[in-house]
N, C-alpha and C positions, 0 to 999 in steps of 0.2 A: 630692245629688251636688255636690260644690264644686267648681268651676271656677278652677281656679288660673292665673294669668298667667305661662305659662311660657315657655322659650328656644324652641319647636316653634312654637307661634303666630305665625301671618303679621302683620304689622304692623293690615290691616285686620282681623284676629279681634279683638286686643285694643283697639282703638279701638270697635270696634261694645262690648263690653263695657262698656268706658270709660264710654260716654255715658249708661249706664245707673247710673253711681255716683251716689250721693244721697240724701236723704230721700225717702220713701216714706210716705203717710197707708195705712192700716190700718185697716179694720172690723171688729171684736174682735165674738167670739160672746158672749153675755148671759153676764153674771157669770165670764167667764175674761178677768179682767186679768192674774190673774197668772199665771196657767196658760199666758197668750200671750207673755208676759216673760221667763218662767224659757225656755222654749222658744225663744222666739227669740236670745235670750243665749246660751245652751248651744251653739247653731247657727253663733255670731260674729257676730250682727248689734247693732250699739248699737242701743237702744232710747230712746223719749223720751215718758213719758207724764204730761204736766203735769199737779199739782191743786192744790187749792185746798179752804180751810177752810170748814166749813159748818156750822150752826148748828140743830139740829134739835130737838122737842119731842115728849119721852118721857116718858108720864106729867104727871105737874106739876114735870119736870125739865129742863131745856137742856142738849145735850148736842153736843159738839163735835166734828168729825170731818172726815177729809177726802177730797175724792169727785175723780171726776174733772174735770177743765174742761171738756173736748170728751167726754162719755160715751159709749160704744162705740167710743171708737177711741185709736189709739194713733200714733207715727210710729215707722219707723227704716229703719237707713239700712246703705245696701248701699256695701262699700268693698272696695278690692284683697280683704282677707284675709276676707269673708265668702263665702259663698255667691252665686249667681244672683240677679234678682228672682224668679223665676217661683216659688222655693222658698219666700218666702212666704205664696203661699196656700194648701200645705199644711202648714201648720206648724199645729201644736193649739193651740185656743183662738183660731188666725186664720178670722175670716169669709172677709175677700178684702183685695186690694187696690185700693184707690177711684184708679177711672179713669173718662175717657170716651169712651175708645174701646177696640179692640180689641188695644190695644199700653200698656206700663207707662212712663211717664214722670218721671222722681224734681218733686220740689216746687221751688222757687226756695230755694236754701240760707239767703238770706236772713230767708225767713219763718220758716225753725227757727231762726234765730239770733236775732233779735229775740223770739223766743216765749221762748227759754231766758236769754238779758240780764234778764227779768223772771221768772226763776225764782232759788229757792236750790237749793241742794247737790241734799237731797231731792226738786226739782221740784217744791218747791212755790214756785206764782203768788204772786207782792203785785204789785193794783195801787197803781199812784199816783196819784193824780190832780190836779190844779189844780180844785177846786171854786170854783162863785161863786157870789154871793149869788143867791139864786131859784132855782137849780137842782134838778130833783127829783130826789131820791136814795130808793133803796131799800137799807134797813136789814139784811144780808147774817149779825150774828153778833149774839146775846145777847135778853135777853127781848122784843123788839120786831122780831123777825127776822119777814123778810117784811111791814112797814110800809113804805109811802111818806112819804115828807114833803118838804117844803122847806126848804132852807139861811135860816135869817135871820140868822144873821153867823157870821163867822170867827174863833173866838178864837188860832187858830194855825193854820199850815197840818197838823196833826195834831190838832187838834181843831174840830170844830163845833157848832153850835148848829143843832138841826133843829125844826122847828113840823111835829108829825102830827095828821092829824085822826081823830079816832074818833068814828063818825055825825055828831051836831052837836055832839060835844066838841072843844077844840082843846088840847093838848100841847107844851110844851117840851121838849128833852131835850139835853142836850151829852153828842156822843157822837166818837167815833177817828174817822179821816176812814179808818183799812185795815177798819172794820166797816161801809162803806157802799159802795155802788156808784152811779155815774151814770145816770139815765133818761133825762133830758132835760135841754137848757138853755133 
């Protein structure tokens, strides 16, 4: 049922609505991402479900792909021209919507704005990072995906030089600073 904001509405109906425009986080049922997408799209609701490239091993192959960030869940976001919240948690492919209490409260606009500034078109993430020397970094894309190492210098801020170790072997490798991720400093 859509609930439209119309000329009959007492000033407090559409404020009580009002406060309910916003992003919304989302706990998607296993394996309907897009089942929850197309559904909610279809509905009026913009949708936002960031990802990110990943690096997998098939066979004695690498093979590249892209998964979710936050997996099993998704955000979107209730405006004038959608629906109610309460609409979806019966939307197909939606679990629920992630709350903590007994009433739905949209996200701070901000953290979906900042999440999607480090998105492209697609939605898909790149981090960026300021790496420093000693730093450990876990190796995120290509044949050493899921190694740790440390930074022992910086040849550019897109590339580095990581020392990994393998049992009591030790390794060099210059690799992209977008196929690494931070651990620690």
């Amino acid at each position: 049922m859509n609930k439209e904001i119309s000329e009959t509405q007492t000033a407090g109906e559409r404020l009580e609505f009002e406060k309910y425009y916003g992003w919304y986080l989302l706990s998607i049922k296993p394996n309907a991402y897009r089942l929850a997408e197309e559904n909610l799209a279809r509905q009026g609701f913009s949708v936002f479900s960031p990802k990110h490239n990943s690096t997998k091993k098939k066979g004695s192959r690498f093979v590249n792909h892209l998964q979710p960030l936050f997996p099993g869940y998704l955000f979107a976001e209730v405006s004038k021209s959608s629906p109610e919240v309460k609409v979806l948690n019966s939307t197909r492919g939606v679990n629920k919507i992630i709350s903590f209490t007994d009433r739905y409260y949209p996200l701070k606009n901000s953290l979906v704005e900042k999440l999607r500034l480090h998105c492209d078109a697609d939605d898909v993430f790149s981090h960026k990072f300021s790496f420093k020397l000693g730093d450990t970094v876990k190796i995120e894309h290509g044949p050493f995906t899921s190694f740790l190492g440390k930074i022992i210098t910086a040849k550019s801020s897109l590339r580095v030089q990581v020392l990994l170790e393998f049992l009591s072997f030790n390794a060099k490798t210059e690799i992209s600073t977008s196929n690494i991720s931070l651990i620690s400093r």
